[in-house]
BAMARDREN-89330 format. One record per atom (N, C-alpha, C): x, y, z negated; residue number from 0; residue in one letter. Coordinates in steps of 0.05 Angstrom, whole numbers, plus 5000, padded with zeros to 4 digits. Layout:
SITE     c1     c2     c3     n   res
SITE      X      Y      Z   NUM     A
...
***
This chain:
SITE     c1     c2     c3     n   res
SITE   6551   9141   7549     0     X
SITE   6529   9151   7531     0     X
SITE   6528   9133   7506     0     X
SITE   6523   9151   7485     1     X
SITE   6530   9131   7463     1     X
SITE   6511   9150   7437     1     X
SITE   6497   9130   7416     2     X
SITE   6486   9153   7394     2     X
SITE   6483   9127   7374     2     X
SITE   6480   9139   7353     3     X
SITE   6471   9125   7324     3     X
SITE   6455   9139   7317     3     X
SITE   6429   9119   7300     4     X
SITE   6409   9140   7299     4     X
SITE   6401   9114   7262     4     X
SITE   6383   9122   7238     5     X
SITE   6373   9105   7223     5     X
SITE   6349   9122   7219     5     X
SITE   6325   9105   7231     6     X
SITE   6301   9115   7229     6     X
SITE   6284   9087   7222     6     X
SITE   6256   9103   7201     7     X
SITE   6243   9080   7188     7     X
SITE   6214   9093   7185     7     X
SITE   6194   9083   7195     8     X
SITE   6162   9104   7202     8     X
SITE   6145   9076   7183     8     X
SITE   6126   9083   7175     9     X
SITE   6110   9074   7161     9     X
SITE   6084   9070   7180     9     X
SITE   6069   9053   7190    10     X
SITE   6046   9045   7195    10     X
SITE   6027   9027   7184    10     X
SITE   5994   9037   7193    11     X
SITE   5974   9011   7174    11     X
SITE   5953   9011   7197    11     X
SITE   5938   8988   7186    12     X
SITE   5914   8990   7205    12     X
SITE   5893   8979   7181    12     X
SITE   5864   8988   7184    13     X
SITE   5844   8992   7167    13     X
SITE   5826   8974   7182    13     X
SITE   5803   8962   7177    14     X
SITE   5784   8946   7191    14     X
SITE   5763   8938   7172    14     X
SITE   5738   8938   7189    15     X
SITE   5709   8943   7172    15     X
SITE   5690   8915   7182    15     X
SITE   5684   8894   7174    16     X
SITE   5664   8877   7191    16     X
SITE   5643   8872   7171    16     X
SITE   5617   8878   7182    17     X
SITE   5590   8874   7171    17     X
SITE   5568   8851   7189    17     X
SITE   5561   8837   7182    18     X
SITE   5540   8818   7193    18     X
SITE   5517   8825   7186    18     X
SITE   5501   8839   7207    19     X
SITE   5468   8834   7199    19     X
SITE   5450   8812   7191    19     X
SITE   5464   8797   7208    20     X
SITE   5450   8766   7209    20     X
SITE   5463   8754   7216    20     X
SITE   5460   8721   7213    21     X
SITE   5479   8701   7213    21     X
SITE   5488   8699   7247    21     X
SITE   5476   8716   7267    22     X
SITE   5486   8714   7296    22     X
SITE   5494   8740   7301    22     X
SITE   5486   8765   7281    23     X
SITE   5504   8796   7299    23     X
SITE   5513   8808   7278    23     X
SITE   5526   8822   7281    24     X
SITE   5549   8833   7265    24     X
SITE   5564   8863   7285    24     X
SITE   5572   8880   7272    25     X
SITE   5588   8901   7279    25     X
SITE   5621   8898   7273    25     X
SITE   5637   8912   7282    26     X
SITE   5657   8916   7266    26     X
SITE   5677   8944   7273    26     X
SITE   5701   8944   7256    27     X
SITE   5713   8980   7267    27     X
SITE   5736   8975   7259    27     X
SITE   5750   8985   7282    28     X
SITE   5787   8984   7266    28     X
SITE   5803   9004   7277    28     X
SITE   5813   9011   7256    29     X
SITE   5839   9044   7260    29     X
SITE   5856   9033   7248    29     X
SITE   5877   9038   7271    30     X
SITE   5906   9040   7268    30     X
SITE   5928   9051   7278    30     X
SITE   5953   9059   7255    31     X
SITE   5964   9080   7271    31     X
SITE   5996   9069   7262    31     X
SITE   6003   9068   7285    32     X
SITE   6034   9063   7281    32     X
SITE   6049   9078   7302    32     X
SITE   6078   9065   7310    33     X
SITE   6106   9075   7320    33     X
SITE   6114   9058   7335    33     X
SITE   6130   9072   7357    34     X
SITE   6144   9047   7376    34     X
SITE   6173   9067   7365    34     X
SITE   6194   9060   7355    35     X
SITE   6215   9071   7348    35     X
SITE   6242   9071   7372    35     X
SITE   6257   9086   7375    36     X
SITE   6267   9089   7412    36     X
SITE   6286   9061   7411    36     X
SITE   6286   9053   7436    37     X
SITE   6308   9036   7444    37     X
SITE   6333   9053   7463    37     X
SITE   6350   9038   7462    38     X
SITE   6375   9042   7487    38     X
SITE   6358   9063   7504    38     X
SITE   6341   9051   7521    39     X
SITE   6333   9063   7547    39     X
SITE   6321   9088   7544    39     X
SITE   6302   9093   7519    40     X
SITE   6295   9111   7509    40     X
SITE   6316   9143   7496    40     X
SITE   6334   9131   7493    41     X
SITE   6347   9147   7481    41     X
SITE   6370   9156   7512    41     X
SITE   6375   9141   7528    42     X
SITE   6385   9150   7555    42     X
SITE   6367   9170   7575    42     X
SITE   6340   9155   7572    43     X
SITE   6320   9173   7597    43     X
SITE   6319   9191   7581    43     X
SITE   6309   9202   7552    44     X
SITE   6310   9220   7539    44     X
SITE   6327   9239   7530    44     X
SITE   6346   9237   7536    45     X
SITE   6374   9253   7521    45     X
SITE   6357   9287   7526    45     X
SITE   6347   9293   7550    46     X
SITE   6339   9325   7545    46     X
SITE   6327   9324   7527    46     X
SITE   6305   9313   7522    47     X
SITE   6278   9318   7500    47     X
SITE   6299   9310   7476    47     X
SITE   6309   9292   7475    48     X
SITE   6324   9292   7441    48     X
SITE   6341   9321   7437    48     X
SITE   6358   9334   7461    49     X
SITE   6373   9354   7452    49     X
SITE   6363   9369   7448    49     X
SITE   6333   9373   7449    50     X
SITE   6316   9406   7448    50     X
SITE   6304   9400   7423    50     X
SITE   6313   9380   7413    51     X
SITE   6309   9373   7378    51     X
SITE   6282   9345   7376    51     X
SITE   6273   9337   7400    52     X
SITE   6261   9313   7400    52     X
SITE   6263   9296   7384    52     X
SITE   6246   9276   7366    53     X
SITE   6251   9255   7361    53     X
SITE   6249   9229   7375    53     X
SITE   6235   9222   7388    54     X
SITE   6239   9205   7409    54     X
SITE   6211   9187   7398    54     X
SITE   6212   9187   7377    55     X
SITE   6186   9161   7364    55     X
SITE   6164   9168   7377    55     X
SITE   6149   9149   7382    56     X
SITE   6129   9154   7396    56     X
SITE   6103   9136   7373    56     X
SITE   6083   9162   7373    57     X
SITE   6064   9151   7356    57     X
SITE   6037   9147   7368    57     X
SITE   6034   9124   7359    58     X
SITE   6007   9101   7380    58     X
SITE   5976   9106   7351    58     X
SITE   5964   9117   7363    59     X
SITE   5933   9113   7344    59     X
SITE   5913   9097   7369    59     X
SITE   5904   9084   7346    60     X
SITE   5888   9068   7366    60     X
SITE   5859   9063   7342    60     X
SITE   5838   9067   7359    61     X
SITE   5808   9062   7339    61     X
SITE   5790   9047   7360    61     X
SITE   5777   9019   7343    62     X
SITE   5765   8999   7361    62     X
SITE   5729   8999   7344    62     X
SITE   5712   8997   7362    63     X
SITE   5686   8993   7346    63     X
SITE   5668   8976   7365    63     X
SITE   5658   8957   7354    64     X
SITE   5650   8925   7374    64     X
SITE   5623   8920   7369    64     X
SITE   5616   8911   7376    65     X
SITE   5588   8894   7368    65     X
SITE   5579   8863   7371    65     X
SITE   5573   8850   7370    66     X
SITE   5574   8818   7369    66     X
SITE   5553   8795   7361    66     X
SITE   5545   8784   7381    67     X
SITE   5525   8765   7379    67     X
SITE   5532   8740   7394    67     X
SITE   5514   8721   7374    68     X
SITE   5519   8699   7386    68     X
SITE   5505   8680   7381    68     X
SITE   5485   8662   7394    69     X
SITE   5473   8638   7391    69     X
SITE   5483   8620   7395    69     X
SITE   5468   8588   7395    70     X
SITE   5476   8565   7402    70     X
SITE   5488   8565   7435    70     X
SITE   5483   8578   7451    71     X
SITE   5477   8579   7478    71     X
SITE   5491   8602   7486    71     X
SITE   5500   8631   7483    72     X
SITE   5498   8648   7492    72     X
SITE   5522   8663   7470    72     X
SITE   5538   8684   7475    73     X
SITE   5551   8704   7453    73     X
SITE   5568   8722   7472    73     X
SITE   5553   8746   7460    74     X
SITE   5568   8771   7475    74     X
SITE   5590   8785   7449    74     X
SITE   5607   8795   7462    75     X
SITE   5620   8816   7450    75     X
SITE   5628   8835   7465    75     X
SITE   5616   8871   7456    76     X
SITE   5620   8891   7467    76     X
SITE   5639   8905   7447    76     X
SITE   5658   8925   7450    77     X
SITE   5675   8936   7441    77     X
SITE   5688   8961   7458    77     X
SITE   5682   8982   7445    78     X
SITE   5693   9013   7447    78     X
SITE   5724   9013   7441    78     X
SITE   5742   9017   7468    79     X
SITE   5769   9029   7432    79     X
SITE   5781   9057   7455    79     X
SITE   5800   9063   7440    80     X
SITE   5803   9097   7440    80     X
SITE   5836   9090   7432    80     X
SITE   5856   9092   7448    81     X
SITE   5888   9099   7449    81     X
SITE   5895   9118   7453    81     X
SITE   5911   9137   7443    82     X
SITE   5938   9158   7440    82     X
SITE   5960   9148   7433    82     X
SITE   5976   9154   7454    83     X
SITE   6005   9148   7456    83     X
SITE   6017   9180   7459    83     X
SITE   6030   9182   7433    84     X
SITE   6047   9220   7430    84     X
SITE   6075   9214   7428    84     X
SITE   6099   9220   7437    85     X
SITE   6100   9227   7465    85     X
SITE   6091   9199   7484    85     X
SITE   6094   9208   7510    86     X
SITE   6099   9182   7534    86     X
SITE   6113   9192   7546    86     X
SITE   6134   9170   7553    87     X
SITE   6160   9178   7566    87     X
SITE   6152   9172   7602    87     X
SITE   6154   9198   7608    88     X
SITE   6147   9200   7642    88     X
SITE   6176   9207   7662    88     X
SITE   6184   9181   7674    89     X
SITE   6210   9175   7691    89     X
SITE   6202   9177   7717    89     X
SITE   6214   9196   7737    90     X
SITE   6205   9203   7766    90     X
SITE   6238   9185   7782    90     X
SITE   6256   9184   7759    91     X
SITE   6278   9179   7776    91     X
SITE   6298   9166   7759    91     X
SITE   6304   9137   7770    92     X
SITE   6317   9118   7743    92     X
SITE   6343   9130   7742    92     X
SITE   6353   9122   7711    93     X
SITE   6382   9138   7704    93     X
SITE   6367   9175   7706    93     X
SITE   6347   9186   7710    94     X
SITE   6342   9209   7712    94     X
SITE   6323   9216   7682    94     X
SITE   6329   9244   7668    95     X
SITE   6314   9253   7648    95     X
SITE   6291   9242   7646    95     X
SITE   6272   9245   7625    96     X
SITE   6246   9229   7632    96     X
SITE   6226   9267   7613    96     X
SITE   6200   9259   7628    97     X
SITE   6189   9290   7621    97     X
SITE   6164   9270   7593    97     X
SITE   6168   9291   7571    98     X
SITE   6147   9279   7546    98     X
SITE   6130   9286   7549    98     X
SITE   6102   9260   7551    99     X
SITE   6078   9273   7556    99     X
SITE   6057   9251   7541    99     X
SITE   6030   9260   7542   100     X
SITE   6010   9251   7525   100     X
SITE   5999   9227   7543   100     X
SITE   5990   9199   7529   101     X
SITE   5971   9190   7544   101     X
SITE   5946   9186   7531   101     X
SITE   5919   9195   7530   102     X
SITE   5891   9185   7524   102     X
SITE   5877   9173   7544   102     X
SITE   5880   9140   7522   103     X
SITE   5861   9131   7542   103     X
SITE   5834   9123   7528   103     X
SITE   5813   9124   7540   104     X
SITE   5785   9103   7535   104     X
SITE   5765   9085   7551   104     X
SITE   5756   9070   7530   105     X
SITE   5753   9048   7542   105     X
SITE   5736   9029   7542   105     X
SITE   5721   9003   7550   106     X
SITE   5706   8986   7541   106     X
SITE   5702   8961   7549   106     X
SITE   5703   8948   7533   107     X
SITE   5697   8916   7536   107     X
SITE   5685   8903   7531   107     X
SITE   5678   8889   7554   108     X
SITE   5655   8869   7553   108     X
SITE   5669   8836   7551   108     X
SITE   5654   8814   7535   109     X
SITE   5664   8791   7537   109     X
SITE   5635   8767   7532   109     X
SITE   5624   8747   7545   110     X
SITE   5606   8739   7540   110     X
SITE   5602   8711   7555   110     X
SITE   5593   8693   7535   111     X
SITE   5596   8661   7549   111     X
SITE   5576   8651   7552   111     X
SITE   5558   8645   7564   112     X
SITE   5545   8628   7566   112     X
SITE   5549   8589   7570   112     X
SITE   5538   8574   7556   113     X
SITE   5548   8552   7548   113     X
SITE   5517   8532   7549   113     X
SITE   5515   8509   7561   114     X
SITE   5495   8486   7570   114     X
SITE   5502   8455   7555   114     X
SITE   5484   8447   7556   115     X
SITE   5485   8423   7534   115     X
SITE   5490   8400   7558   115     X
SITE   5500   8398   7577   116     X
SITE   5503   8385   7606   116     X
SITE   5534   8393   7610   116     X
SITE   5551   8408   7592   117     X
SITE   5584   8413   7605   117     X
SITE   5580   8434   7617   117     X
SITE   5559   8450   7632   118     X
SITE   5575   8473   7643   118     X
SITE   5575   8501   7626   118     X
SITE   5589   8526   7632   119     X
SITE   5588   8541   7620   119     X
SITE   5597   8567   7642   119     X
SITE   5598   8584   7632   120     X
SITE   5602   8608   7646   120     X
SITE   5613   8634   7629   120     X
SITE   5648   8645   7625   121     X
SITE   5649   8668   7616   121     X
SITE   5653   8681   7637   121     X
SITE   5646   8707   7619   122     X
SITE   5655   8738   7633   122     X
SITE   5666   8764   7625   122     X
SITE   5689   8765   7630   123     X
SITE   5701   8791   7619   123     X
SITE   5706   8810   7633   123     X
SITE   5694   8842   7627   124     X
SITE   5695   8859   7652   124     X
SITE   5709   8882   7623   124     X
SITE   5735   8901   7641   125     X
SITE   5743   8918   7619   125     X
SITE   5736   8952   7634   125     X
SITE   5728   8969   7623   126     X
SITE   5735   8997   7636   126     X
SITE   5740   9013   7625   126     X
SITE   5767   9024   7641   127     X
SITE   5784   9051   7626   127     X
SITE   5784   9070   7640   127     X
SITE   5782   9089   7619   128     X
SITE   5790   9119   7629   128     X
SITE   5813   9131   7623   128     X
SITE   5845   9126   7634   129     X
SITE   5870   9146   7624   129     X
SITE   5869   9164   7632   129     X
SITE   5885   9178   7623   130     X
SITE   5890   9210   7626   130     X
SITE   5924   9215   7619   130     X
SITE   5933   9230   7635   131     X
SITE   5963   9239   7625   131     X
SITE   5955   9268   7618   131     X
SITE   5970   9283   7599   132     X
SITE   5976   9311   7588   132     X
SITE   5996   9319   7584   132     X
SITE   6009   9342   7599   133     X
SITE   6033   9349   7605   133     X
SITE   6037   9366   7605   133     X
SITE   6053   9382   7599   134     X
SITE   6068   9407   7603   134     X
SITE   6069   9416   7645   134     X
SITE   6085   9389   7652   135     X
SITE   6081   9396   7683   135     X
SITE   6055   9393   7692   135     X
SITE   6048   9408   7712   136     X
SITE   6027   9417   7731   136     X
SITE   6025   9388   7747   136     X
SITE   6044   9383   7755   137     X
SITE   6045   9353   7777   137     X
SITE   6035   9328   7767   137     X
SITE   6030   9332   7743   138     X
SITE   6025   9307   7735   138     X
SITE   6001   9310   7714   138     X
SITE   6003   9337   7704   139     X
SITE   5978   9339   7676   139     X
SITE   5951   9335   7699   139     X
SITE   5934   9314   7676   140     X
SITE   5910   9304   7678   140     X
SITE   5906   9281   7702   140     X
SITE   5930   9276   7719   141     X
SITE   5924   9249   7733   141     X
SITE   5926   9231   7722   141     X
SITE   5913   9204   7729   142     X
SITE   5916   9188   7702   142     X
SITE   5939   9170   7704   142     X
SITE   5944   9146   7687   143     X
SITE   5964   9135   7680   143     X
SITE   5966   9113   7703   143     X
SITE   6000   9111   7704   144     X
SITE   6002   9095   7729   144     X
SITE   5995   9071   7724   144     X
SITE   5982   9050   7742   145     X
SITE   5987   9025   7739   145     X
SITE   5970   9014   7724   145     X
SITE   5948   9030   7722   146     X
SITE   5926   9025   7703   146     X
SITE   5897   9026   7722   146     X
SITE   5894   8994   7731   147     X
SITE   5864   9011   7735   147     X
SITE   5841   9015   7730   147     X
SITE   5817   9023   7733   148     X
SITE   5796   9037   7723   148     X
SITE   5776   9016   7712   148     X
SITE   5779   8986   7733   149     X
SITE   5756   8966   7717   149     X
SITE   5771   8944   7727   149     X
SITE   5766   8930   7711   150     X
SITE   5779   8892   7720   150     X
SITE   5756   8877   7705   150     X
SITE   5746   8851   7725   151     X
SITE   5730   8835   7719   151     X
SITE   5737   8812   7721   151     X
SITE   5735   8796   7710   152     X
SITE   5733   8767   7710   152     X
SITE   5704   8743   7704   152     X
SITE   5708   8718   7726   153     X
SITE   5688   8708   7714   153     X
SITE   5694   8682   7720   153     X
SITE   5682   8672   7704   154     X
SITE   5702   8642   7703   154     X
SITE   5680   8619   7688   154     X
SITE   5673   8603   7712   155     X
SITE   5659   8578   7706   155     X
SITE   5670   8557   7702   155     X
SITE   5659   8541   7691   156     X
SITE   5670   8514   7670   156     X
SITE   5657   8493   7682   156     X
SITE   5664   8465   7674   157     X
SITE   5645   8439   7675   157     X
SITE   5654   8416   7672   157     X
SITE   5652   8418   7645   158     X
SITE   5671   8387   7624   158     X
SITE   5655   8363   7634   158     X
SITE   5666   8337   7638   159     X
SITE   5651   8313   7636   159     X
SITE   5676   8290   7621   159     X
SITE   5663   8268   7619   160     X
SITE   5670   8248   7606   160     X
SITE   5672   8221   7635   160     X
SITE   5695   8219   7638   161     X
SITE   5704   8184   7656   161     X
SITE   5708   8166   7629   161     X
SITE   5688   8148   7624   162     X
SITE   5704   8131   7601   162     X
SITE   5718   8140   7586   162     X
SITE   5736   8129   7576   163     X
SITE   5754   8149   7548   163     X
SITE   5761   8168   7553   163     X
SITE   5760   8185   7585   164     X
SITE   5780   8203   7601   164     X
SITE   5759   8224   7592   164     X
SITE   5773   8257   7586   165     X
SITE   5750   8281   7582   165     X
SITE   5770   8294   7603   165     X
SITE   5749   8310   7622   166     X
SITE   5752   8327   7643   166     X
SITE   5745   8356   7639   166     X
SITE   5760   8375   7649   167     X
SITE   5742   8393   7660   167     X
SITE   5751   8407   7684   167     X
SITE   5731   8411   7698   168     X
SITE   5744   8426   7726   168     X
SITE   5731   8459   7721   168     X
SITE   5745   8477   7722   169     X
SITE   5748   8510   7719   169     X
SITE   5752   8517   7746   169     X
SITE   5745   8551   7744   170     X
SITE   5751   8566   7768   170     X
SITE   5749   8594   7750   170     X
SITE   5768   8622   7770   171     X
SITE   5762   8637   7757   171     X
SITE   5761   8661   7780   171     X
SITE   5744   8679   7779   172     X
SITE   5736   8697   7808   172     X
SITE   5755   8726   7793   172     X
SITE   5769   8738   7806   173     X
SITE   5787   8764   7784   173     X
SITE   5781   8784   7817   173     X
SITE   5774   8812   7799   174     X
SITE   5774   8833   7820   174     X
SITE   5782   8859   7805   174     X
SITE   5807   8867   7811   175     X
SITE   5815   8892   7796   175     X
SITE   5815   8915   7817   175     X
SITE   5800   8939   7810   176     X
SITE   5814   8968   7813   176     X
SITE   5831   8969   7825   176     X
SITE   5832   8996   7848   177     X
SITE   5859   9009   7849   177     X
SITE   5870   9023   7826   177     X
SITE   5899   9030   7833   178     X
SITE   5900   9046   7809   178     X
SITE   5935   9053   7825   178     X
SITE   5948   9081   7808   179     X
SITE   5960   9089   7823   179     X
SITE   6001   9081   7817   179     X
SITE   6011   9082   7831   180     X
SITE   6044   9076   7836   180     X
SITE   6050   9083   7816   180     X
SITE   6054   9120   7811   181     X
SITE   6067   9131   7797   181     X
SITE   6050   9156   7780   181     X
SITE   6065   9169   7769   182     X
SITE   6044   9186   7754   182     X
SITE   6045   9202   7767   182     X
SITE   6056   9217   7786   183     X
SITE   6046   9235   7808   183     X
SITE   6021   9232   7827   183     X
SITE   6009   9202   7821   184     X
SITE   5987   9196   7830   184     X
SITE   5989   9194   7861   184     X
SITE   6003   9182   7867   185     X
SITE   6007   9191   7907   185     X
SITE   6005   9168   7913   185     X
SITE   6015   9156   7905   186     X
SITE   6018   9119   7927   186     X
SITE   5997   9106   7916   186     X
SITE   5967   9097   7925   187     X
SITE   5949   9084   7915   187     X
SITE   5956   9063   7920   187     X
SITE   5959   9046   7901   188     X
SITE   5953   9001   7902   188     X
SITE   5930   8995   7904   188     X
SITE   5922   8986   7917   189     X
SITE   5893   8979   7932   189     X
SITE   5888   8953   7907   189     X
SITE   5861   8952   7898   190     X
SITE   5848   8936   7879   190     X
SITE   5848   8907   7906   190     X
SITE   5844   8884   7882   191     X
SITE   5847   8859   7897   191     X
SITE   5815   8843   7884   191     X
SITE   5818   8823   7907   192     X
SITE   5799   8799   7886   192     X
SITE   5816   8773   7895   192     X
SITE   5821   8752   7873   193     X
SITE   5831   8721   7875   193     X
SITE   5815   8719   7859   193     X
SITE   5816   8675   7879   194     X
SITE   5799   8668   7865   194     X
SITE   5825   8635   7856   194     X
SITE   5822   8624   7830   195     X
SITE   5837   8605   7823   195     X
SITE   5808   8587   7814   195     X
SITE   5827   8562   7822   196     X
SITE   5813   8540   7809   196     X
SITE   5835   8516   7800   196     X
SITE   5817   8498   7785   197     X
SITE   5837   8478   7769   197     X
SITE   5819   8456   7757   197     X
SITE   5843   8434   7744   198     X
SITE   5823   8409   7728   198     X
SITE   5850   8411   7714   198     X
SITE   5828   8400   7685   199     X
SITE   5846   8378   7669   199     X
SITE   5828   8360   7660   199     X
SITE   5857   8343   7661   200     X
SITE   5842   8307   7647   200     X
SITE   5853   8297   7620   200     X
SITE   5843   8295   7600   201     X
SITE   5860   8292   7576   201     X
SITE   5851   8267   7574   201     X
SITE   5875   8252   7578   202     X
SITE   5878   8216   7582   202     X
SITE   5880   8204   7558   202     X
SITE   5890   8212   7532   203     X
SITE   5891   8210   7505   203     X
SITE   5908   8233   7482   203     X
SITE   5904   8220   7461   204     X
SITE   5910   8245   7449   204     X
SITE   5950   8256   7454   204     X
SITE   5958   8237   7464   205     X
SITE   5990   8246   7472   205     X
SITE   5986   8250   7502   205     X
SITE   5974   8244   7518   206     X
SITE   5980   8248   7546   206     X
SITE   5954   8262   7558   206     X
SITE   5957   8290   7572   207     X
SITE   5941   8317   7592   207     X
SITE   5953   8316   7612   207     X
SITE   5940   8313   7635   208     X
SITE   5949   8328   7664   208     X
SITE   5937   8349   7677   208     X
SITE   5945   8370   7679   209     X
SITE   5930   8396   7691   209     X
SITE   5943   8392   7718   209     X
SITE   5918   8404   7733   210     X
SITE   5934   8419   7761   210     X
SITE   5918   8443   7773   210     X
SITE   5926   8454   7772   211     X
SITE   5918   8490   7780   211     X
SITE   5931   8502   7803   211     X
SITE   5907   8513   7825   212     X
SITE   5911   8537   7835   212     X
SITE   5905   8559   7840   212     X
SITE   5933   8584   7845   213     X
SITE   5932   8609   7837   213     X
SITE   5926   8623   7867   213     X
SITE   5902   8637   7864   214     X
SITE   5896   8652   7896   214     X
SITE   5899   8632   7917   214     X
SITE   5880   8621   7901   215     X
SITE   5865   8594   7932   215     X
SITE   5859   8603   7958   215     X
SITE   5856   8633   7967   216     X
SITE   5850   8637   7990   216     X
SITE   5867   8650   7999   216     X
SITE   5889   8653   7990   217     X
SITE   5911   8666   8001   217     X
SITE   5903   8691   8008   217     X
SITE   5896   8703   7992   218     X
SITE   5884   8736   8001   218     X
SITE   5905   8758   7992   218     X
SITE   5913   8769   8010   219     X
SITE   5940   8793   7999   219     X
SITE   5917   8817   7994   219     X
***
């Protein structure tokens, strides 16, 4: 398999930020670009290119946030909204791939709380809604594989000072969604929770030692 192709797509992205006040503020951003095909693209695709396909796949994406923040405290909430035209849907590697839509939406939360004593506390929780759109029946409207529906994080802090030595010991609690194998939606991956924790000691300005661990409770 072999092709030559010279393709060149134009993309921009636009963005709006307004401050009410010196702690909240809004903001908005559209943007629309191209993922232009690779190798793999142009192999899983060869049907859709012969039926006169172009293969480019065009990404719009629109974000709108909101944002506050004190001495102590700062949230940021944010809406955004993705289309991906085509998405390349592979049931069987080295096999055709079927062109289909993905919409997804979504929201995010991000917010820290922060103490004049070293400790602190973020939290980031995301939730999506995908969707596939398809020509096939088997797959139009289940949603996108491998995606799942909410993931949270939360993650406490607590800096101190040994003599010239600055510390901090972290942890972080993560609990994601199921969400599914394939886009036929059949094989569910069961959502997880780990929990990590860690320190670092920054001994001077040339020498840090971290040590971190990943799923302290050994939870499959």
């Amino acid at each position: 398999f072999a092709i030559s192709d010279d393709i060149s797509e134009f993309s921009w992205t636009a963005a709006l930020d307004y401050q009410f006040t010196d702690r909240m503020g809004a903001f908005a951003r559209i943007n629309k670009g191209h993922l232009l095909p690779q190798f793999d693209t142009y192999r899983d695709g060869r049907g859709a290119l012969a039926a006169g396909a172009d293969l480019i796949q065009d990404i719009e994406q629109y974000e709108l946030g909101f944002k506050w923040a004190t001495d102590y405290l700062s949230l940021y909430a944010t809406a955004f909204s993705t289309d991906i035209d085509p998405r390349f849907v592979n049931f069987q590697f080295g096999g055709s791939s079927i062109l289909t839509t993905q919409e997804s939406r979504g929201l995010e939360l991000d917010a820290t709380w922060r103490t004049d004593v070293g400790f602190s506390v973020s939290l980031n929780g995301t939730w999506l809604k995908s969707e596939i759109k398809s020509a096939d029946p088997t797959i139009d409207g289940n949603e996108t594989e491998r995606q799942p529906g909410w993931q949270l994080r939360v993650s406490p802090a607590y800096s101190f000072n040994v003599g010239p030595v600055a510390g901090t010991v972290y942890g972080t609690f993560a609990a994601v969604d199921d969400r599914w194998g394939e886009a036929t939606n059949v094989n569910r991956l069961d959502g997880y929770e780990k929990i990590d924790l860690g320190v670092i000691m920054r001994i001077n300005d040339a020498f840090t030692v971290q040590v971190s661990g990943d799923n302290i409770t050994d939870k499959k």
